[in-house]
N, C-alpha and C positions, 0 to 999 in steps of 0.2 A: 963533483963537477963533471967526472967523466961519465957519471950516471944520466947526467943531462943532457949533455951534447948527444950521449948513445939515442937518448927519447925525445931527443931534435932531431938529429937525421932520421929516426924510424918514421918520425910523421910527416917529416917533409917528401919524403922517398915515400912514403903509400901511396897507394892508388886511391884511397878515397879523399885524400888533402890535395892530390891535382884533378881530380874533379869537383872539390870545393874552390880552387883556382878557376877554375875556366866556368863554373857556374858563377864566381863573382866576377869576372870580366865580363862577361855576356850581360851581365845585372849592371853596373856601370858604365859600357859604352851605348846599349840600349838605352839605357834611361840620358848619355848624352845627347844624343839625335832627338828622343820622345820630349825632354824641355825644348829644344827648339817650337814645338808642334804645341806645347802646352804656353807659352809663351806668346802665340799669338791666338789663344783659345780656341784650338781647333777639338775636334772631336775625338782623335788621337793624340795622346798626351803620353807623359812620363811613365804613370801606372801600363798602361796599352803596350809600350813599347819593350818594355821588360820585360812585361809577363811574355812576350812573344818571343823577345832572346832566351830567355830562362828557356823555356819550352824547347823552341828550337836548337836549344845548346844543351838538354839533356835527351832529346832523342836521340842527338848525332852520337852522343857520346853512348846512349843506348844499343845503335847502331853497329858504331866499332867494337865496344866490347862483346855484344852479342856475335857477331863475327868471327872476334876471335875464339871466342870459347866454343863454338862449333865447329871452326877446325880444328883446334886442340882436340875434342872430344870421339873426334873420327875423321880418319883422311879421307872418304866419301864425300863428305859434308864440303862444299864450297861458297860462301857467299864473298856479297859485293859489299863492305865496308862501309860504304856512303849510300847504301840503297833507299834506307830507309830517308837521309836528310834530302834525296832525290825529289822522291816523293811532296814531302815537305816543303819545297819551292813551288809543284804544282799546287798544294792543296791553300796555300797561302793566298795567291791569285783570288780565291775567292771573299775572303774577308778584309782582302785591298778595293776588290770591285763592293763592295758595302757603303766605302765613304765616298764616293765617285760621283757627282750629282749633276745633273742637266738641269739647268734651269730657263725660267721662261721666257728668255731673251734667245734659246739654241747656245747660249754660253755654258761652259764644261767645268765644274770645279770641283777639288780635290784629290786631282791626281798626282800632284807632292804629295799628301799623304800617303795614302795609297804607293807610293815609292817609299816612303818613308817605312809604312810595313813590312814592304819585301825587303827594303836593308837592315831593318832589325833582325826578320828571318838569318839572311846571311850573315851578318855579324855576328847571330848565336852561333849558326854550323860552323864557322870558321874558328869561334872557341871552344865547342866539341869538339874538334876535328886538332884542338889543339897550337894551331893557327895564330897565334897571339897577336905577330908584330901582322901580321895581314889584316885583323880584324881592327886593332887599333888607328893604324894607318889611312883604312876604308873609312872607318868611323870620323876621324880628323877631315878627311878631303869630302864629305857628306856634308859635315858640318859648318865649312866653311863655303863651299858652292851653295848653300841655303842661306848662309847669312848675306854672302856676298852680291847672289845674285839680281837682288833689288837696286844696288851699287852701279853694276852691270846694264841694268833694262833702263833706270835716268839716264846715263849716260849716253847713250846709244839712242834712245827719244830725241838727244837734245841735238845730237849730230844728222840723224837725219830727216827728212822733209816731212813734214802732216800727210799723213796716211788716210783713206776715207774713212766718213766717219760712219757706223752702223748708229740706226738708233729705231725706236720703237715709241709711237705714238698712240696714246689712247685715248681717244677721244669722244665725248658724251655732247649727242646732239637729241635735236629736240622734234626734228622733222627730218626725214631722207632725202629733201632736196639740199641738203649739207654736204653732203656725202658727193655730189655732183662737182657742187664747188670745191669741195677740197681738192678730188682730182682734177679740177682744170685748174685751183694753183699749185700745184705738180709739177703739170706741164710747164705752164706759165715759167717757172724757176729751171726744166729742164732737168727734175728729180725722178728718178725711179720709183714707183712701188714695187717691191720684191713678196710681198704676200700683205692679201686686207682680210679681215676677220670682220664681220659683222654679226651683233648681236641684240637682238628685241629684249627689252628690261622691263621696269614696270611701271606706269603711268606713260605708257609710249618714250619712253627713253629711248634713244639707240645708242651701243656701243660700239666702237669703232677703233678697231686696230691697224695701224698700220708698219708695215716694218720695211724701212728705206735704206739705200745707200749713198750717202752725199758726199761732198769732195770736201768741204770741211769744216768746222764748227758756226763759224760766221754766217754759210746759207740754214744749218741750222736752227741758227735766233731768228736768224729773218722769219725763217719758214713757220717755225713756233709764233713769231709775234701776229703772223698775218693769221694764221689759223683763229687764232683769238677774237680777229674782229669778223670773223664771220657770225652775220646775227644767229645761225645755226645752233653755232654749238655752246654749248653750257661749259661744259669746263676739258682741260689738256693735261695730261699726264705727259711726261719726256722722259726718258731712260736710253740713255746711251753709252 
């Protein structure tokens, strides 16, 4: 019996069972934040987010003990402890900026994820580094400002006033005196055009972009339904 206890404390007190500790924390609060992201099938997921704690929770710890063993080794020798996980916050930046996409409305998406990879980053160095209840803690308040936040943005919709509306029309005409009347019912409503794209197709098609600012969803049907009876145009895309 005391043979056991002896070769339970030996391995719980190694050094290499408390960095089998802080590599499986990193592996399970990583992979809590990475379901979140896998859950609403984004392109960072459960897999993505661990391999990035793992990663980043054994360089820090690469880090520290490299450190120490080079002062140990000569009192000349001085490093910085967290150099390397330093580094690793910038180098991270770049494979957040990967899922970050502009699309063709000028709308921005995927910069929760992209937050979601730098928190995995930090949630590993902080279990390299040993950091337990920090890492946990982070990981917990990540995870519920992500769940929550949807909660947050109804609410807040429903409290305050219609906000203008953006939107993006595309529309296929058959001759370019269309294009005349569209902007005088523009005017006519008292709508902006913020940018027109025109494009020649094939059989004399013309495509027609427009991207507006309106006060609120209601002059958008309007404006949508009038476009429609223009003998002009052939057919109306809306995206707003």
């Amino acid at each position: 019996m005391n043979d056991l206890q002896t070769l339970f404390l030996a391995v719980i007190t190694s050094s290499h069972f408390l960095i089998l500790v802080k590599l499986s924390v990193a592996m399970c609060l990583g992979g809590v934040i990475g379901l979140e992201r896998e859950l609403k099938r984004k392109p960072v997921g459960v897999k993505t987010c661990v391999i990035i704690a793992i990663t980043t929770c054994i360089l820090t710890i690469v880090s520290i003990q490299s450190a120490e063993y080079y002062a140990g080794a000569s009192e000349n020798i001085r490093t910085d402890p967290m150099r390397l996980a330093a580094q690793v916050i910038s180098g991270i930046g770049f494979l957040g900026a990967g899922v970050i996409l502009r699309k063709s409305n000028d709308a921005i998406s995927g910069l929760t994820t992209a937050a979601i990879i730098w928190a995995a980053a930090g949630i590993g160095i902080a279990s390299g580094a040993g950091f337990f209840f920090d890492a946990i803690i982070a990981t917990v308040m990540i995870f519920f400002a992500i769940r929550l936040s949807p909660i947050v943005q109804r609410y807040v919709q429903r409290r305050r006033p219609e906000d203008d509306v953006k939107a993006t029309l595309t529309i296929h005409l058959n001759d370019m005196a269309g294009i005349g009347k569209i902007r005088q019912l523009f005017e006519q409503n008292h709508c902006d055009i913020e940018d027109m794209n025109i494009k020649d197709l094939y059989h004399g098609e013309i495509k027609l972009v427009l991207r507006t600012d309106l006060e609120s969803k209601d002059i958008l049907h309007s404006l949508y339904a009038e476009i429609k009876t223009i003998p002009e145009v052939l057919g109306v895309d809306l995206d707003s």
